[in-house]
C-alpha positions as CSV (number, residue, x, y, z in Angstrom):
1,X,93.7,96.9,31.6
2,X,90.4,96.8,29.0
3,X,88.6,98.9,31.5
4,X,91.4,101.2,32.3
5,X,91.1,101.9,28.0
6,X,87.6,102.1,27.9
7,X,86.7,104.4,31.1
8,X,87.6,107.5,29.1
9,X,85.4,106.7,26.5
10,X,82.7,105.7,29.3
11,X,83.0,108.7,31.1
12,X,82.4,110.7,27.9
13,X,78.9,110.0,27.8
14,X,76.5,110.9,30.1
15,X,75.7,108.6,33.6
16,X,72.8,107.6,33.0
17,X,73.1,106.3,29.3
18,X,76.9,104.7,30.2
19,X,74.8,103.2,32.6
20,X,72.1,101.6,30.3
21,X,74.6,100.4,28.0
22,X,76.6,98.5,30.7
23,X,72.8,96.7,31.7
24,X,72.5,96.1,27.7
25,X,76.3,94.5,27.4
26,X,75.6,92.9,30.3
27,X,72.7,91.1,28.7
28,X,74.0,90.6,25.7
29,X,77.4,89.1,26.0
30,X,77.8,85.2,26.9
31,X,79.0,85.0,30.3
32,X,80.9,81.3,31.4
33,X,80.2,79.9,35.3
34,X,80.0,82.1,38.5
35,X,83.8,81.6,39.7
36,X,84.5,79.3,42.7
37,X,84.6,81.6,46.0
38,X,88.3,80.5,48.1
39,X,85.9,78.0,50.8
40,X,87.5,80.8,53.6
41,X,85.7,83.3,52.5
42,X,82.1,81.1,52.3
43,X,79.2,82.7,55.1
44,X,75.8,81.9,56.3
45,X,73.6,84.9,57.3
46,X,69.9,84.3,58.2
47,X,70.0,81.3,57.4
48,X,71.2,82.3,53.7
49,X,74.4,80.5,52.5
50,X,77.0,83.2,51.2
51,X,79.7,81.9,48.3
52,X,81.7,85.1,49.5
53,X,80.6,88.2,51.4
54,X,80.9,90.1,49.0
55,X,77.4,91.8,47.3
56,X,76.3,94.2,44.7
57,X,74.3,97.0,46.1
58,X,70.7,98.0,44.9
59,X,70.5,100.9,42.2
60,X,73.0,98.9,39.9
61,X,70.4,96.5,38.5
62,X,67.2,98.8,39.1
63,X,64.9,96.1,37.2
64,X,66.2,92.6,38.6
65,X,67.8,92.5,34.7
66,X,71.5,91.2,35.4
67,X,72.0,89.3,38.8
68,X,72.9,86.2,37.0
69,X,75.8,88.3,35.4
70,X,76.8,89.8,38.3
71,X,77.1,86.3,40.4
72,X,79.3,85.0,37.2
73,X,81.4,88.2,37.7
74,X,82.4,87.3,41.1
75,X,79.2,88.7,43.4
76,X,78.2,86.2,46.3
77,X,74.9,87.5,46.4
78,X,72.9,90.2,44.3
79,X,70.7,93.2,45.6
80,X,68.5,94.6,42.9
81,X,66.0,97.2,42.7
82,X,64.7,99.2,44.3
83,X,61.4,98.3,42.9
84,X,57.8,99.8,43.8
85,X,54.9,98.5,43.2
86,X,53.9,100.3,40.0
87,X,56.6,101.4,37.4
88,X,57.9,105.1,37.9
89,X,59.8,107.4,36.1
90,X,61.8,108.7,38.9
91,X,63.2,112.5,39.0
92,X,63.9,114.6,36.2
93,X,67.3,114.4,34.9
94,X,70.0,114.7,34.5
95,X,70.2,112.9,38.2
96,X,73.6,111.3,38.4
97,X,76.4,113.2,38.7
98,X,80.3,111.6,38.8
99,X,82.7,113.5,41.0
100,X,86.0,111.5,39.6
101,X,87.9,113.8,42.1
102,X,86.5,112.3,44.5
103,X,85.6,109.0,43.7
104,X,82.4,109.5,44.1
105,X,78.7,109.6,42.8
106,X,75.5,112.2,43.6
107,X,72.2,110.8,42.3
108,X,68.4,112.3,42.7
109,X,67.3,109.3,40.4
110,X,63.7,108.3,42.6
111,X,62.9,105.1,42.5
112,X,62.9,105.0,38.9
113,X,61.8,101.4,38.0
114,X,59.6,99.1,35.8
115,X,57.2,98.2,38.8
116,X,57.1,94.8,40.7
117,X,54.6,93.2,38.0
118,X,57.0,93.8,35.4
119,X,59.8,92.3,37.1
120,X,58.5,89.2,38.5
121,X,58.8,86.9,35.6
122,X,62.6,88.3,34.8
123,X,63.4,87.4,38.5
124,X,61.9,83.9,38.2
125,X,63.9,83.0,35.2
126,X,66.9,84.5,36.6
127,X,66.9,82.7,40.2
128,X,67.3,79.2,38.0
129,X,70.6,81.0,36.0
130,X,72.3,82.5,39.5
131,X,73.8,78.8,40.9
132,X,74.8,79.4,44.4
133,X,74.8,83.4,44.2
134,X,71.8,84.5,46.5
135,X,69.5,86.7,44.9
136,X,68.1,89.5,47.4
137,X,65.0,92.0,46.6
138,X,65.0,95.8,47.7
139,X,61.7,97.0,47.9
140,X,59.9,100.8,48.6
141,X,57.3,102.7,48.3
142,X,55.8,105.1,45.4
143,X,56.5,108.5,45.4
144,X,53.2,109.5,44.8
145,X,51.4,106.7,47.2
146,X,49.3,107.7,49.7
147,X,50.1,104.8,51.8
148,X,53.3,103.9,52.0
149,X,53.1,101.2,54.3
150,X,50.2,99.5,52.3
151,X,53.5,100.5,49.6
152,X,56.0,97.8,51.4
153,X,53.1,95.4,52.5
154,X,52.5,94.6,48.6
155,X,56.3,94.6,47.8
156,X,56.6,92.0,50.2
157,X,53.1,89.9,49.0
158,X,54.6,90.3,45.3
159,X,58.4,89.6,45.4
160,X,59.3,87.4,48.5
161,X,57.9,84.2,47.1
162,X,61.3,85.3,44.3
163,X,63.5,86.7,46.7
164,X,66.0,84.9,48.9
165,X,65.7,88.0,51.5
166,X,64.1,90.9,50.6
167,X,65.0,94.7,52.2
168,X,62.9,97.3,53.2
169,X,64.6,100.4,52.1
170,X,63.3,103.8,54.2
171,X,66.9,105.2,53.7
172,X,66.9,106.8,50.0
173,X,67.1,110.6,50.4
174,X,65.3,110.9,46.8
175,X,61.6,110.1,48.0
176,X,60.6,112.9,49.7
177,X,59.4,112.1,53.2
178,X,60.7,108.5,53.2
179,X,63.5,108.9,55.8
180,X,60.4,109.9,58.1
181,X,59.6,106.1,58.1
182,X,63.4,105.7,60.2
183,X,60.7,107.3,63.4
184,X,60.6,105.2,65.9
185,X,56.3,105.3,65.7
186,X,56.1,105.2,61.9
187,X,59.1,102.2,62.1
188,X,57.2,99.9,64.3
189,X,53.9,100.5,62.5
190,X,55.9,99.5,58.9
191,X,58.2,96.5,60.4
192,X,54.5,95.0,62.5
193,X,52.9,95.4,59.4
194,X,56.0,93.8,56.9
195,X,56.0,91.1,58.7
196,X,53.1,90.2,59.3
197,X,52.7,90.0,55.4
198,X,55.5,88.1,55.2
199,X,53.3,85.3,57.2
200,X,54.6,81.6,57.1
201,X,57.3,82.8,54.1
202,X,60.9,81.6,55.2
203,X,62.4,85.0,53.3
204,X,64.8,86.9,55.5
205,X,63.9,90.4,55.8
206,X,66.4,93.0,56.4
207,X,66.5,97.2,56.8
208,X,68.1,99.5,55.1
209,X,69.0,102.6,57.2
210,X,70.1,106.2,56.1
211,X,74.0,107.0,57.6
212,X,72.9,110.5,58.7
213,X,71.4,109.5,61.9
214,X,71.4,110.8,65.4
215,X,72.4,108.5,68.4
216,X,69.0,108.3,70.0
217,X,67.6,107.4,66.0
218,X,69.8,104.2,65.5
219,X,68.7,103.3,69.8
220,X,65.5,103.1,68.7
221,X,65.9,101.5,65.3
222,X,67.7,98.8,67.1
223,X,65.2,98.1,69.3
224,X,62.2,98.1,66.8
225,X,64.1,96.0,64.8
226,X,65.2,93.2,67.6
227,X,61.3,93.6,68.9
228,X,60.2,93.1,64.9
229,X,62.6,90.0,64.8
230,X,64.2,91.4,61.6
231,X,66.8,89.6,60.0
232,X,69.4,92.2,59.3
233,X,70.6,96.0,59.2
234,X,72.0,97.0,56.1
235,X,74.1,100.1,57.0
236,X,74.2,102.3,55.2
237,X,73.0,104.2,52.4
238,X,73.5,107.4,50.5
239,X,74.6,110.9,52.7
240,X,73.0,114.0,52.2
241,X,76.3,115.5,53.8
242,X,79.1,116.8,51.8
243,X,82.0,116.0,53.1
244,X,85.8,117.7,51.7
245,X,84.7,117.5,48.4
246,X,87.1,118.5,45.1
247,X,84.9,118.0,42.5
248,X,82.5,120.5,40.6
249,X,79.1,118.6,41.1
250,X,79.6,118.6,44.9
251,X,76.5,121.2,45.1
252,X,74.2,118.9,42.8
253,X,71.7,117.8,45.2
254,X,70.7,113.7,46.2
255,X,72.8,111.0,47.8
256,X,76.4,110.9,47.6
257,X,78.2,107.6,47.8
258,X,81.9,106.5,47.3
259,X,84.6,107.1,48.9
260,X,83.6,110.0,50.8
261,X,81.2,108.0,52.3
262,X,83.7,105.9,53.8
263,X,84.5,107.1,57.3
264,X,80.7,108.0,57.9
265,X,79.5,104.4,57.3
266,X,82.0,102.9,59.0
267,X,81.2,104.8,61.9
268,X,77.8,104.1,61.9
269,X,78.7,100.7,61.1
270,X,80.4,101.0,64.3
271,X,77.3,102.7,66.4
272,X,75.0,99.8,65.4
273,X,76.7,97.6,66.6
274,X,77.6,98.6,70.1
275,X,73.4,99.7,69.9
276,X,72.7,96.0,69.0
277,X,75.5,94.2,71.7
278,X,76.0,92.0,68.4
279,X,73.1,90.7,68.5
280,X,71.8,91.3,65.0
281,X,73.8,90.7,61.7
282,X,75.5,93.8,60.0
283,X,75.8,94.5,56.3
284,X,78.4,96.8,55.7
285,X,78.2,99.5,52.5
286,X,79.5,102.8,51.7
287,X,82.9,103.7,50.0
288,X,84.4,100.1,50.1
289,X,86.8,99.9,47.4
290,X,88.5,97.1,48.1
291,X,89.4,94.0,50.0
292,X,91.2,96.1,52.8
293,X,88.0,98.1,53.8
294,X,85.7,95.1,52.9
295,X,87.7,93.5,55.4
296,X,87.8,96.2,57.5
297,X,84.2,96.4,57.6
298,X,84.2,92.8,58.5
299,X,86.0,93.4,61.3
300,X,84.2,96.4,62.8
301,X,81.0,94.0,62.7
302,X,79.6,93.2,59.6
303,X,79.1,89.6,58.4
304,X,78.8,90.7,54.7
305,X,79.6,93.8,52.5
306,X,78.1,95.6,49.6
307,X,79.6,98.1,47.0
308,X,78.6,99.9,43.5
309,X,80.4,102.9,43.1
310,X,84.0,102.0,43.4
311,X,82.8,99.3,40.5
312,X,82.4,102.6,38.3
313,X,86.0,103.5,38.6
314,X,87.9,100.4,39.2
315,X,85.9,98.3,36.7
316,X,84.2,95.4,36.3
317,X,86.6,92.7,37.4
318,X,86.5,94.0,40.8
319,X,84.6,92.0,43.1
320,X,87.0,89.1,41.9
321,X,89.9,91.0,43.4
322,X,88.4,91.4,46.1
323,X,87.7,88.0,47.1
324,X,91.0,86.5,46.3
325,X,92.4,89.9,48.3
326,X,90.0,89.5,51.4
327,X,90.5,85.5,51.6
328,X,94.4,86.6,52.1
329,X,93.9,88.8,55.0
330,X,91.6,86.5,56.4
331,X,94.2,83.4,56.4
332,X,97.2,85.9,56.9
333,X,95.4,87.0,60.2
334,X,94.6,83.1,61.2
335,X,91.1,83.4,60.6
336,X,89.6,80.6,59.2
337,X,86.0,81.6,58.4
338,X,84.5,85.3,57.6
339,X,82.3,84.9,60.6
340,X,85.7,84.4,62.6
341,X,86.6,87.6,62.0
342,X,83.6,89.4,62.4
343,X,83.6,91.9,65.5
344,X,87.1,91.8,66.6
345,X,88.1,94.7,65.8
């Protein structure tokens, strides 16, 4: 009901700054303990042990500022960044755009970050403040690098000895010349070399893949990935596509995500799976709203689920819905795990 006031007011301003301010209040205001996950809906993924499936995506907490606020609002686990490994300004802006129409969000940001140095320190204090929430590190390359591979190598030397997994992310549209990395040559050249600088580190390490893929592209992902021994897919990202949209800002150029999104990631979802004969976890994201396609998602083969732009229009209380809505279905349906109901769609 508070959020259902304020949104107007929020949506007045500008994206971006209604987006700095919720970082600042989310700072600033005295948060109690993480609430207790129903024990249903509790997962372990790489090894990782999951309060809940449920996880906020990278691109909400950019600089690893909030993830302690976000596992005491109801996350089981926390993606932030992405971060590089010197600070960058990102694109010009404006560079996010709300489509309210449709649910939805268009953003060109580009990386823009404080750099890994900067947010190692913040990260270490946090991962004492987050309880059981698992704290996960998305890392990429500089815009302007001319090795990006050398990029991910020190993203992985600087922040897995502070991450509980870390993920490669070759999936933004906003980099120019990143998605090029998804190649099956350039792919195994970036995973070989990822994981051999992971060395004798425990950290999981998952990949982030773009939704706008061909069949033969997520094949061949799948197999670099199994041959790499990676973690985890995390499926998907942002669309280039522009699928039935009402609103005005459907021709602003970047990544759109919400709603719109759904059916495409859910397919792709979908296509991985079959690819992968199961054999790989699945992180579902893209236009999940609530515990129906969370659980949908579950179902179609994902063992946990991300969201951040239905959290701009439904407000912040929602990943707590979502639990308590998503441990229903699971008990209503018999299950008695989240990794029951996995894949049986």
């Amino acid at each position: 009901m508070l959020y259902s006031f304020a949104k107007p007011f929020i949506f007045a301003l500008d994206a971006e700054r209604a987006h700095g301010l919720t970082i600042a209040g989310l700072k600033a205001l005295p948060l109690g303990p993480a609430p207790k996950s129903d024990p249903v809906l509790a997962t372990t993924v790489a090894g990782l042990d999951f309060p809940n499936p449920i996880g906020m995506a990278p691109g909400f907490d950019k600089n690893g500022e909030v993830p302690d606020a976000l596992i005491r609002m109801g996350f089981g686990y926390a993606e932030v960044g992405t971060l590089t490994p010197r600070a960058q300004p990102g694109n010009p802006k404006p560079r996010i755009f709300r489509l309210p129409e449709d649910k939805a969000v268009i953003n060109r940001l580009g990386f823009n970050n404080q750099g890994q140095e900067k947010a190692a320190p913040r990260l270490e204090r946090m991962r004492k403040r987050m309880g059981k929430g698992v704290l996960g590190i998305n890392i990429g390359a500089n815009k302007d690098s001319d090795d990006r591979i050398a990029d991910y190598v020190i993203g992985v030397e600087n922040m897995a000895p502070l991450a509980d997994y870390l993920t490669v992310n070759i999936s933004s549209p906003n980099t120019p010349g990143l998605r090029a990395l998804q190649d099956k040559g350039a792919l195994e050249e970036l995973l070989a070399a990822v994981m051999e600088a992971r060395g004798d580190r425990k950290v999981p390490v998952f990949l982030k893949v773009a939704p706008d893929l061909e069949p033969a592209d997520i094949d061949d992902i799948v197999d670099v990935t199994m041959t790499q021994k990676i973690d985890a897919l995390i499926v998907s990202n942002t669309t280039i596509t522009r699928p039935n949209l009402q609103s005005s800002n459907q021709d602003e150029t970047g990544g759109l995500s919400g709603a719109p999104l759904m059916d495409l990631a859910l397919q792709r979802l979908k296509d991985f799976r079959a690819a992968s004969g199961s054999q790989i976890p699945l992180i579902g994201v893209g236009g999940i709203a609530n515990a129906e396609d969370a659980y949908e998602r579950i179902r179609a083969g994902a063992s946990l689920v991300q969201l951040y732009t239905a959290m701009i229009y439904e407000g912040p209380t929602m990943a707590r819905m979502m639990s308590c809505g998503l441990a229903r279905l699971l008990k209503r349906d018999g299950f008695t795990s989240v990794a029951d109901a996995v894949g049986t769609e």
